[in-house]
C-alpha positions in Angstrom: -160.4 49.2 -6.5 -157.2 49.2 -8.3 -156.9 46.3 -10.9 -153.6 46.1 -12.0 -152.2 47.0 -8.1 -154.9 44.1 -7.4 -153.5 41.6 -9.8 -149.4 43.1 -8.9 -150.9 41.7 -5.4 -151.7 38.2 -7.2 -148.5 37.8 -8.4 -146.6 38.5 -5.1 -148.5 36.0 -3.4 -150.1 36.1 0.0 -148.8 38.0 2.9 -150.1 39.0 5.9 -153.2 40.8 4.5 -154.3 38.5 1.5 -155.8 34.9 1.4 -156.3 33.5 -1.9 -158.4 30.8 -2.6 -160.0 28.6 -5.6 -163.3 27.4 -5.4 -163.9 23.7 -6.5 -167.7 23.5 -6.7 -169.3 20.1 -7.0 -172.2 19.0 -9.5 -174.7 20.4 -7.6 -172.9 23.5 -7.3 -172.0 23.5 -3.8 -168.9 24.2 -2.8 -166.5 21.6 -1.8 -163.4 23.3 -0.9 -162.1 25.7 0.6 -164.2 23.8 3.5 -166.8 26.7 5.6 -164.7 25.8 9.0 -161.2 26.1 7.5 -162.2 29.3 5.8 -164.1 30.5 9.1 -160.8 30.2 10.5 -158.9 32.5 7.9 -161.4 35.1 8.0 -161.7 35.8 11.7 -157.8 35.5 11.6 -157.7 38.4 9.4 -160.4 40.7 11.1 -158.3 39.3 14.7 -155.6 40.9 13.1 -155.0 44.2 10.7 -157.6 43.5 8.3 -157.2 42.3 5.1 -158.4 41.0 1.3 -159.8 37.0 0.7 -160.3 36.5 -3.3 -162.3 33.6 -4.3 -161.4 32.5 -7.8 -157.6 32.7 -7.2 -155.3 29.6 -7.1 -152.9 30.6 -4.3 -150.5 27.9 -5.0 -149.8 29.3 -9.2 -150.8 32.6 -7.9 -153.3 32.3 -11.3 -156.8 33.6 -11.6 -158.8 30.9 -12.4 -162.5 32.6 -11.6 -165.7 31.5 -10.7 -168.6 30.4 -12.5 -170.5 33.9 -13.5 -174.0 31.9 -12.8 -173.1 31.1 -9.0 -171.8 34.4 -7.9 -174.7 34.9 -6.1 -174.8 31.9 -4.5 -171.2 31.7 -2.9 -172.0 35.3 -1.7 -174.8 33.9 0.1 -172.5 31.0 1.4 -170.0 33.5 2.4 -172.2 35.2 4.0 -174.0 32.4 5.7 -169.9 31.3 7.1 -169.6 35.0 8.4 -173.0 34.9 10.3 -173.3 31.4 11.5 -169.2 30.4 12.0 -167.9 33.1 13.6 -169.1 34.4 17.0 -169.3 37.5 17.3 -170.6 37.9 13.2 -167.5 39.6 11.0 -168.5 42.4 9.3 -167.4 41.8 5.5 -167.8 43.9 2.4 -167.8 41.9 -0.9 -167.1 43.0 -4.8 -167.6 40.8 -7.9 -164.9 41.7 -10.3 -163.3 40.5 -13.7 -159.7 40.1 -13.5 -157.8 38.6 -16.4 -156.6 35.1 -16.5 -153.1 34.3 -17.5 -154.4 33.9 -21.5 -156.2 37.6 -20.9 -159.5 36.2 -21.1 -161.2 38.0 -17.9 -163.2 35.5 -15.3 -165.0 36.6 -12.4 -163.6 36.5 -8.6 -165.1 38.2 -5.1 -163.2 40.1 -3.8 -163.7 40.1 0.3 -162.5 43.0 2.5 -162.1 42.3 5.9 -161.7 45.7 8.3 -159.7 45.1 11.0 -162.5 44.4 13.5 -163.9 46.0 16.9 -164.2 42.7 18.3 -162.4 39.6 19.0 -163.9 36.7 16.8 -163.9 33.2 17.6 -164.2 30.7 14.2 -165.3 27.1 13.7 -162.1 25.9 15.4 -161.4 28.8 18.0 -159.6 32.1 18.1 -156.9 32.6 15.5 -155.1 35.9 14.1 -153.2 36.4 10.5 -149.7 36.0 11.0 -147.8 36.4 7.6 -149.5 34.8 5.3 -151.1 31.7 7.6 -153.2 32.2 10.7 -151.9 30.9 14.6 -154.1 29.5 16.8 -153.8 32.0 19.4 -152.6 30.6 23.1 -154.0 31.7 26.2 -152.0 34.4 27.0 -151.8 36.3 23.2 -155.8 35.7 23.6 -156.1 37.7 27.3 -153.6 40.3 25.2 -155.7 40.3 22.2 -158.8 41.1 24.6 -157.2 43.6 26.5 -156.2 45.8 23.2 -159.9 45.6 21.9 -160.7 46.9 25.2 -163.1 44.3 25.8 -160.9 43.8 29.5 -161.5 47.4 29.6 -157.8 48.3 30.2 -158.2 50.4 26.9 -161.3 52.5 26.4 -163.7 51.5 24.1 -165.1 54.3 23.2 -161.2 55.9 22.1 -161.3 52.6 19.7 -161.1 53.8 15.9 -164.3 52.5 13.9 -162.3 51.3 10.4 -164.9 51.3 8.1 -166.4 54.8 9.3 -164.8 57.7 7.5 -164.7 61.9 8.5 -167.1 62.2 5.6 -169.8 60.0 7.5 -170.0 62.3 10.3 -172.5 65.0 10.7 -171.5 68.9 10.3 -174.4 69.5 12.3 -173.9 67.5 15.5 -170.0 68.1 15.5 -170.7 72.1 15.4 -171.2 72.0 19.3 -167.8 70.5 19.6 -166.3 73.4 17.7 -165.0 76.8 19.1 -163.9 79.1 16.2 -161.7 80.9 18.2 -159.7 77.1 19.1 -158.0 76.9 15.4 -158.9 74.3 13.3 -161.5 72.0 13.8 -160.3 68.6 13.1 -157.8 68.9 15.6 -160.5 69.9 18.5 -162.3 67.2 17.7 -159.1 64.9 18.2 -157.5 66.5 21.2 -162.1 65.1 22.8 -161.3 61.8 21.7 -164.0 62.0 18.7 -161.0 61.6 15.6 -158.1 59.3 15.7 -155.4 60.7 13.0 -154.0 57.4 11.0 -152.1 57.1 8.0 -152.7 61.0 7.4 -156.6 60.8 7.4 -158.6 61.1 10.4 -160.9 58.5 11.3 -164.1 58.7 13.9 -163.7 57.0 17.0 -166.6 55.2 18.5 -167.3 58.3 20.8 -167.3 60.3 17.5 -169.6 57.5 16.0 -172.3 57.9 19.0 -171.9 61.8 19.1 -171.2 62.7 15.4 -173.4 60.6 13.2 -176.8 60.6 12.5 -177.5 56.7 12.8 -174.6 55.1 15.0 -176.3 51.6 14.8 -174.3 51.3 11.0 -171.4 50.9 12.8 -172.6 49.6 16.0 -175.3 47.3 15.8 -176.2 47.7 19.3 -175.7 51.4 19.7 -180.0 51.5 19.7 -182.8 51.8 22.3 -185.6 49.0 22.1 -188.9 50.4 23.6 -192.2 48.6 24.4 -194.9 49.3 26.5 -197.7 46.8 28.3 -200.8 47.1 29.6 -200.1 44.3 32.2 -197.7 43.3 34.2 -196.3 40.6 32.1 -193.8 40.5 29.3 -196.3 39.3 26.8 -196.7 40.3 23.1 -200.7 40.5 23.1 -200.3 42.9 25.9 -198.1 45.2 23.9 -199.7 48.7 23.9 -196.5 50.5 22.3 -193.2 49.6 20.7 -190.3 51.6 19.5 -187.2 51.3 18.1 -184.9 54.3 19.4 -181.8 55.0 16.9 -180.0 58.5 16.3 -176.8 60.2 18.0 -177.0 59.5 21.7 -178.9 62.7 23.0 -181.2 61.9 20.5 -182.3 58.5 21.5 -182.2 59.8 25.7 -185.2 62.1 24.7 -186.9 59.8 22.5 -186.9 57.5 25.4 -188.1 60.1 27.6 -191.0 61.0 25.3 -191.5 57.0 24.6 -192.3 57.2 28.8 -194.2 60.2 28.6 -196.7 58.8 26.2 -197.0 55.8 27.9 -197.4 56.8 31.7 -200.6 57.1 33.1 -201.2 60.4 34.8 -204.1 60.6 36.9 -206.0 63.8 38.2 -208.2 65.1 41.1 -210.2 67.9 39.5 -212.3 68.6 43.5 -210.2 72.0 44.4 -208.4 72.9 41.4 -206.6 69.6 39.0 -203.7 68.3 40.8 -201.9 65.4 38.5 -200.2 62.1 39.5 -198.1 60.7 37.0 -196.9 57.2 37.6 -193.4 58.4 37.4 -191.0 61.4 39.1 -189.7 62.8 35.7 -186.3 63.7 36.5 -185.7 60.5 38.1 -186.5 58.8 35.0 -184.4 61.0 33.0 -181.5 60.5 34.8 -182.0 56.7 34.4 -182.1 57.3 30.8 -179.0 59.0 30.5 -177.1 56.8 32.7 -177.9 53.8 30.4 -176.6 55.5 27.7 -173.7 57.1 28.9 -172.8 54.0 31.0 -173.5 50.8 29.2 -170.7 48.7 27.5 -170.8 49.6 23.9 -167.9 46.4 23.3 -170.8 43.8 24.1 -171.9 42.8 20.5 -175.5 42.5 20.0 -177.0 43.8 23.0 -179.1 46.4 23.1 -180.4 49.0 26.1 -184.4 48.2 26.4 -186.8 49.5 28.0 -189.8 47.7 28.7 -193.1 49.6 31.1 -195.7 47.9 33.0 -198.5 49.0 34.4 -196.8 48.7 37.8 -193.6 49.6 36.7 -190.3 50.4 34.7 -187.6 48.4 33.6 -184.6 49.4 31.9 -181.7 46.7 31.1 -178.4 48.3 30.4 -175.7 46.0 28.7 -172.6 45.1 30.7 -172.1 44.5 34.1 -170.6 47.4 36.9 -167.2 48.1 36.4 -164.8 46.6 38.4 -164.6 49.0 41.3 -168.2 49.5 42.1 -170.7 47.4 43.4 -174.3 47.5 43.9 -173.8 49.1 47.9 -171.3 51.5 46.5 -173.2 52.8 43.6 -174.7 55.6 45.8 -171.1 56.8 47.1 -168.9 56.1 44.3 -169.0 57.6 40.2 -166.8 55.6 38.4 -168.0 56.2 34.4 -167.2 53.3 31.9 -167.4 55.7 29.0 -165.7 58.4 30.4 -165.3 60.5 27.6 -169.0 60.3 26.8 -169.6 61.3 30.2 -166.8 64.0 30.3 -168.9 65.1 26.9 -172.4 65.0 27.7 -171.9 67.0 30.8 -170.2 69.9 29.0 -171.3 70.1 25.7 -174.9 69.0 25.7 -177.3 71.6 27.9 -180.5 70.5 28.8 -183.4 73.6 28.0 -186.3 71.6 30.0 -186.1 73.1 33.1 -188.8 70.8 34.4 -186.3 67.8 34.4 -184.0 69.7 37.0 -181.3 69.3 34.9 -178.3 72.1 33.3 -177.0 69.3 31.2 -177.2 65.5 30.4 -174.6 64.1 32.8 -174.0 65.7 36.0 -170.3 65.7 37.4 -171.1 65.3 41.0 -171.9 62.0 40.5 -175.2 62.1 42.9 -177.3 60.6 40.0 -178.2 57.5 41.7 -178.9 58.8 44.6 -181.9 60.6 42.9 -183.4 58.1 41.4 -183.4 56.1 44.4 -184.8 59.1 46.2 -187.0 60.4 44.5 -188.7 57.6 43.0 -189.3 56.2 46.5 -190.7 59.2 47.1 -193.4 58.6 44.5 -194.1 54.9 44.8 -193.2 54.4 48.5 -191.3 51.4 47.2 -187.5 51.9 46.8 -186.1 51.5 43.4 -184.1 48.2 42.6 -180.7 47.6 40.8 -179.7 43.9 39.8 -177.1 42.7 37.9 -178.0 39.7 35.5 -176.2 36.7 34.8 -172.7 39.9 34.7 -173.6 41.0 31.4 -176.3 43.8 32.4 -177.9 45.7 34.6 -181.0 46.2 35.4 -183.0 49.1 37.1 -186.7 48.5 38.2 -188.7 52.2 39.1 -192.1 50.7 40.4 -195.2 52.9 39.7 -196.9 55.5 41.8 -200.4 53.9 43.0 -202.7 56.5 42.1 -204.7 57.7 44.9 -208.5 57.5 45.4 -210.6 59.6 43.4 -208.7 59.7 41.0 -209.4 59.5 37.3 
């Protein structure tokens, strides 16, 4: 970070991306002012808005440095970071520095310096939504809120997945996993990778998108919390932790986790056999059903819902898997057999054309399948199996759930 363009800053005063503030601390050393609330408020403004800098140890009205003690720099972190977790719904991402700037006598005092991305999310502070306008923050009315929504996609009348991810740069993204993107006879490669959605060019540097974040990097989930798979298995029929036979957190670029989760349900299905005329086996499960239920959670699921993860629990009677977000707008739970309307549809655009599946025991030429008839397996072909038709509920509109019930094994069996 640039000192003197840091203290230049100072000296202007605030605008529309810097907050100043002293911190008054009282014999105890807690803080009594700025107050958590009111400074709740100017830091969900700021990540509501373009981003921006907060520097405690700054007296914004003499635009002075007047620093903070050196001994509780630890501790207003922790209370900064306490304001940014337990304040603000969803939590604001914030990245802090302890630096010594010089006070007007020179002598050099210590400040944090808080940088505030311009965020994925729309936050709501101690005393409801705001965003940094010049060098204050507006309490946002209804209709610049439903606006403000609608450009973080959260509405989904912008995609999601197109969304830039600020604090993610082109040197966080995999060489690897982008090389199947590439065609060497397509010119240059930066500019393939933006025409599929996976780099946004801004400010003359390119930045991953969130599809680039899920395709390109080798642990998403540092970027989005929720881009992760959450795996347990139980002997019973219960979800109860002393019947927990297997657990598994499932991170990694997004084909990655689809066949960890496939493995995570091969381990943990009972296959049975009948040895009398030659071994026939009966797993619990068809396969390729499972598979495709798999990839539709990933490729489907609303990556905008903070938090919430894709888990999949297994029973001995059955398989769940919970898929955040509800259906989009156009389909229902009748039309869902008829009707392929993709949420992410440049995952799905992706995954069908650049991914190829080798397995040829999961019936499949690549992870997503254009026709749209992937439902319609699963519900098939698990029903098949079980005798008991698979069954899709939508909880509370904020996920979706898909039950597979076991295959009883037959008798004589073992």
């Amino acid at each position: 970070m640039n000192i003197e363009h840091l203290l230049e800053r100072i000296r202007l005063g605030e605008d529309s991306t810097l907050e100043l503030k002293r911190v008054v601390l009282r014999p105890d050393g807690k803080v009594s002012d700025p107050h958590p609330d009111g400074l709740s408020d100017e830091l969900a403004a700021m990540g509501n808005a373009a981003g921006g800098l907060l520097i405690l140890g700054v007296d914004d009205k003499r635009r002075e440095v007047v620093g903070v003690p050196p001994e509780q720099l630890d501790r207003l972190e922790a209370w900064l970071t306490a304001i940014c977790t337990d304040r603000i719904r969803p939590p604001l991402d914030v990245v802090t520095r302890h630096l010594a700037l010089p006070d007007h006598a020179g002598q050099r005092r210590p400040v944090i310096v808080v940088e505030v991305p311009k965020s994925l999310w729309v936050h709501q502070s101690a005393n409801g939504y705001f965003r940094r306008v010049g060098h204050a923050k507006r309490e946002l009315p209804p209709d610049a809120l439903a606006r403000l929504f609608q450009q973080r996609s959260q509405a989904r009348l912008i995609r999601f997945e197109e969304q830039e991810v600020p604090d993610c740069t082109f040197d966080d993204l995999d060489a690897l996993l982008l090389r199947r993107f590439v065609k060497p006879e397509e010119g240059d490669a930066t500019a393939q990778l933006e025409r599929l959605h996976l780099l946004h060019l801004r400010d003359g540097r390119f930045v991953p998108t969130v599809a680039g974040v899920l395709l390109g990097t080798l642990n998403p989930a540092r970027w989005l919390r929720n881009a992760e798979i959450i795996a347990v298995a139980h002997s019973g029929t219960q979800n109860n932790p002393d019947d927990q036979i297997d657990g598994l957190e499932i991170t990694g670029p997004l084909d990655r986790q689809i066949f960890d989760a496939l493995h995570f349900v091969r381990r943990n299905m009972v296959t049975a056999a009948r040895k009398r005329l030659g071994r026939i086996d009966y797993p619990q499960y068809h396969l390729d059903a499972v598979f495709e239920a798999i990839v539709n959670a990933v490729a489907h699921r609303d990556y905008s819902l903070h938090g919430q993860r894709i888990r999949l629990f297994m029973f001995s009677d059955r398989l769940e898997i919970h898929s955040p977000g509800a259906l989009p707008n156009t389909l229902s739970l009748a039309s869902m057999t008829r009707l392929s309307v993709p949420r992410n549809e440049i995952l799905a655009s992706l995954l069908a054309r650049y991914y190829p599946v080798d397995d040829p025991a999961l019936g499949k030429r690549f992870l997503m399948d254009r026709r749209g008839f992937g439902v319609e397996m699963i519900l098939r072909e698990s029903e098949k199996f079980s005798g008991k038709k698979p069954l899709y509920e939508v909880i509370d509109d904020l996920e979706l759930c898909l039950t597979i019930y076991a295959q009883a094994m037959p008798e004589g069996t073992a």
